[in-house]
N, C-alpha and C positions, 0 to 999 in steps of 0.2 A: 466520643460524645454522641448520645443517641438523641436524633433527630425525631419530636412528636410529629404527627401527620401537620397539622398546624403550620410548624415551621416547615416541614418539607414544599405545602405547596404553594408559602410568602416568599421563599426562597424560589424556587420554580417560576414564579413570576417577575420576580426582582429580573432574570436574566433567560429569557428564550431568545437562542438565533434566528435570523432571519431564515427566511425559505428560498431561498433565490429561484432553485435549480429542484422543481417538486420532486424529478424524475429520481434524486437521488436519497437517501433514507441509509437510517445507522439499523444494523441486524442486529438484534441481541437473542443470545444462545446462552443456554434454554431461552423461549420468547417469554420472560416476566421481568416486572418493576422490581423485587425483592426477593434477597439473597442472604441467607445463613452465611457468619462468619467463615471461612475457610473456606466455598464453595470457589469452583472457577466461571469467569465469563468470559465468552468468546465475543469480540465485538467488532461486525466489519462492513465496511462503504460497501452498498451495491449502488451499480447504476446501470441503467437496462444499455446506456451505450459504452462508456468506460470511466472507470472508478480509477484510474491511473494516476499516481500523484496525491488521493485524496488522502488523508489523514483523522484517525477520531483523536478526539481534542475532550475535554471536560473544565468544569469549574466546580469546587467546593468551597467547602466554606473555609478550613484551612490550606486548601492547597494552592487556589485564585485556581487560572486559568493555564492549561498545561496539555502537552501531547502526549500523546502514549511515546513510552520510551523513556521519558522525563521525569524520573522519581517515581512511574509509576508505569506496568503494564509492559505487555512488551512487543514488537512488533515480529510475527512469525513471519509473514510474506503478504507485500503489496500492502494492503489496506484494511488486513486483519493486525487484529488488538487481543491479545491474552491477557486476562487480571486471573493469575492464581493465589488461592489462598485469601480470596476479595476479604478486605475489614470495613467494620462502620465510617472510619476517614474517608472509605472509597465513596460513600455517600456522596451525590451530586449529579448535576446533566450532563448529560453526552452529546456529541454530535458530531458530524462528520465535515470536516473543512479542506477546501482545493486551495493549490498554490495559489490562486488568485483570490482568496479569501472568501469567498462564492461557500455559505452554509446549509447543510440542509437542518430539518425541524430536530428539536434538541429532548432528549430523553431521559424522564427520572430513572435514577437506579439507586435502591437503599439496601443496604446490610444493616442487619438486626442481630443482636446480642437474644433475642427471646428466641422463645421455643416453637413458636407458630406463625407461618410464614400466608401472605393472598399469592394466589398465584394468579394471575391477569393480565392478560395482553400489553407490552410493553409499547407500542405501537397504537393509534387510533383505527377504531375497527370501524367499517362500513357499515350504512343503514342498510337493515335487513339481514347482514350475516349472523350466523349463531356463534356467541359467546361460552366460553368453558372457561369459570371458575371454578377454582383447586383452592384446597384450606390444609395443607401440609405442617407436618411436626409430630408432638405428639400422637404416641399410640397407646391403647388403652381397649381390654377387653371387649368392651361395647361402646363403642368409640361416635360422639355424637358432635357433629359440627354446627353452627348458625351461622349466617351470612347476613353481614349487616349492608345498607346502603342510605349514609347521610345518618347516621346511628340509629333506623330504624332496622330491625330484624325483618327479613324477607325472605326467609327460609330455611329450613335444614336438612342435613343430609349426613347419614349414617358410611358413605363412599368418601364424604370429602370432597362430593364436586356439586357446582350446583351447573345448571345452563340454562342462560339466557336465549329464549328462540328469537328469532327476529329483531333483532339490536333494534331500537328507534334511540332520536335526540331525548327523548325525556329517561333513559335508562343511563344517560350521563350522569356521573358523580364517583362520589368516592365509598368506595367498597372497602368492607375490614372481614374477619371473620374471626371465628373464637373454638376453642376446643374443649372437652367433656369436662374438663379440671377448670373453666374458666377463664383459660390464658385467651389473650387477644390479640391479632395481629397492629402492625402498623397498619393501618390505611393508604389506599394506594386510590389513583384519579382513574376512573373508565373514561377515555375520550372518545367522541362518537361522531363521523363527518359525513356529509351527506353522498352520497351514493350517485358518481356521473349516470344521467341518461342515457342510453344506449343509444349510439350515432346511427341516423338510418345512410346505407351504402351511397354512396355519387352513383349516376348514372351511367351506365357503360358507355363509351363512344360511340362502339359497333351497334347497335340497339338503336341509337341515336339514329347512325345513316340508314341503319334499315327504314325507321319511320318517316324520315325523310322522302324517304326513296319509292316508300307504300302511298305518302300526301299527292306526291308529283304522280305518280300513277294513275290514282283516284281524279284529280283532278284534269289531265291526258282524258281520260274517258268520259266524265261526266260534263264537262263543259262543253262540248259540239252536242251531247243530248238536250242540254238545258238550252241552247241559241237553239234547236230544230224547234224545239215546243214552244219556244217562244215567237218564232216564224209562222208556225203552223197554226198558234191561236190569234194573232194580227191577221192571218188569213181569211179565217171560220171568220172572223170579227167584219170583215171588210163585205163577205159574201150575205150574210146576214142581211147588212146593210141595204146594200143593192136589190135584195128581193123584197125587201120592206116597202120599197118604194113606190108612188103611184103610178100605174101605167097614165100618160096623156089624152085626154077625152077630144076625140075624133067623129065624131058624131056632127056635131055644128059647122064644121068644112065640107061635112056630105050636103048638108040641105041646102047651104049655101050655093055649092054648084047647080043643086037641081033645079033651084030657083031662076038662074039664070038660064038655065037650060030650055025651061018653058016659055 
């Protein structure tokens, strides 16, 4: 049964795993949403500390909810997943589940019976990274591709690729493309998340007691200068004073005596 974009992404939303554990992510090899009949996918848990025990899991629309190994795909070693020979049934999300049930974010992946495939980041890309869209299948003398997005045409390209510079949130949507003869891909979802800030460094320790250590220094020197000047102008202050002052008029104790004197 071949799934229209339509149905892919009412279905894609009927059931996304939870995120629990961000650090962990399902890889898909080659990295794209859409896969030719017969192609293989390699599919496996990374986690930057350890993926031990995890398992990718999917749901379709006939198959319900299943682990690799189970009627489908097969387990080479640890946490990798082979789908050889992938069919349209394979159509559905992926994702990566721990013995404690603990999900990471869940991935469309569709097999197509047609002849022209998007290729597009299976994974949500960061703001500002540059984007390479691919429009694979047919080949054709003078081979001319368009790239649609939200069914408007947004460019073309004679290689088959087109690239997005600078990803932002308004280049979300769903991309298709089409080939010289007509044919058109399914449509696939661009997801696009915001871009952590760059953490500015903690402060070293060492740097710390150094400044510490420069304060207390500064302050050893400068505070016996700062009480001398303050001594020193209470001084100037006091002496000022004293000279301002009237000498005592001594004159009228002279004539006094001389008065008597006569």
């Amino acid at each position: 049964m071949q799934l229209t974009p339509f149905c892919l992404m009412m279905f894609s939303l009927s059931f996304i795993p939870s995120s629990s554990i961000p650090a962990v992510y399902l890889q898909v090899s080659p990295d794209r949403s859409q896969f030719f009949r017969y192609n293989t996918v390699s599919l496996s848990c990374e986690d930057q500390l350890n993926s031990t025990g995890w398992k990718v899991k999917r749901k379709t629309l006939d198959g319900g909810v299943r682990t690799c190994s189970s009627g489908w795909g097969f387990t080479s070693s640890g946490s990798i997943c082979i789908i050889r020979n992938i069919y349209p049934t394979d159509t559905g999300v992926y994702w990566c589940e721990s013995p404690d049930g603990e999900q990471s974010s869940g991935v469309n992946i569709t097999t197509t019976d047609r002849t022209v495939i998007l290729e597009s980041p299976a994974m949500p890309v960061s703001e500002g990274a540059a984007v390479i869209l691919g429009c694979k299948g047919e080949s054709s003398p003078n081979p001319k591709f368009i790239f649609y997005k939200d069914g408007r045409p947004i460019g073309k390209s004679s290689t088959g690729e087109m690239t997005i510079q600078h990803v932002s949130k308004t280049d979300e949507g769903l991309y298709m493309c089409s080939s010289s003869s007509g044919v058109e891909s399914i449509g696939s979802w661009l997801a696009v998340e915001a871009s952590l800030p760059p953490s500015s460094p903690a402060p070293d320790a060492a740097s710390c007691s150094v400044s510490v250590s420069r304060l207390v220094c500064h302050l050893g020197v400068g505070i016996p200068y700062l009480l001398s000047t303050i001594l020193l102008g209470l001084m100037y202050r006091d002496r000022n004073r004293a000279a301002a002052r009237p000498e005592p008029d001594r004159r009228g104790s002279n004539d006094i005596i001389m008065e008597i004197v006569v």
